[in-house]
C-alpha positions, 0 to 999 in steps of 0.5 A: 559289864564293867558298870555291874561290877563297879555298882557292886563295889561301890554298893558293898562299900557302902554297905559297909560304912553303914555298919558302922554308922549303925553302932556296930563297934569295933573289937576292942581287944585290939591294940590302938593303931599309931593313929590313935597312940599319943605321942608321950611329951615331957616338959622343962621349965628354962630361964632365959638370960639375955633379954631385953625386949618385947620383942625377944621372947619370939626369937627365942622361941623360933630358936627353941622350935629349931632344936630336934625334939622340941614340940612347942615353946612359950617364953615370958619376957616379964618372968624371963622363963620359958616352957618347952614341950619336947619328945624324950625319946628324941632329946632331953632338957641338957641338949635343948639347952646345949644346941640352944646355947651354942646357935643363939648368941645373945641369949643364955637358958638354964634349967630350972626344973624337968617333969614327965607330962 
């Protein structure tokens, strides 16, 4: 008796994911789920004092990675400025470069300018 019941889960299951492959859509008056929702990111463009290598623009980098908020980082040793991504519900540019500042002696940012993405 067990087997019926699970052969007719699964058949329902089945049935329904083939609605949707069939084109029946979804109701579009609901809300997007969080799944869908894009987290919102803002930018700063920093100079970075303090280098003098191929090599730095990595580890300052990795020290702008380490800094709560911030989502990405790029640095070009050639221009000496860098680019962060970061949540401004977490953080903002002054505290990136503050916690920056203060855990990565050698290297100096400034802000340059701030945008909305």
């Amino acid at each position: 008796m067990k087997t019926k019941v699970v052969a007719v889960s699964l058949a329902l299951a089945v049935l329904v994911g083939a609605g949707s492959l069939l084109g029946q859509k979804k109701d579009q008056s609901q809300p997007p789920t969080t799944e869908t929702t894009k987290l919102q990111l803002a930018q700063c463009a920093l100079k970075v004092n303090g280098m003098t290598c191929d090599g730095c623009p990595g580890m300052v980098e990795k020290g702008l990675s380490k800094v709560e908020g911030v989502k990405t980082a790029k640095v070009d040793f050639k221009t000496a400025a860098a680019r962060v991504e970061f949540n401004p519900k977490v953080t903002n540019a002054e505290k990136i470069i503050a916690s920056f500042n203060k855990s990565n002696p050698g290297f100096r940012l400034e802000l340059t300018k701030t945008s909305g993405k």
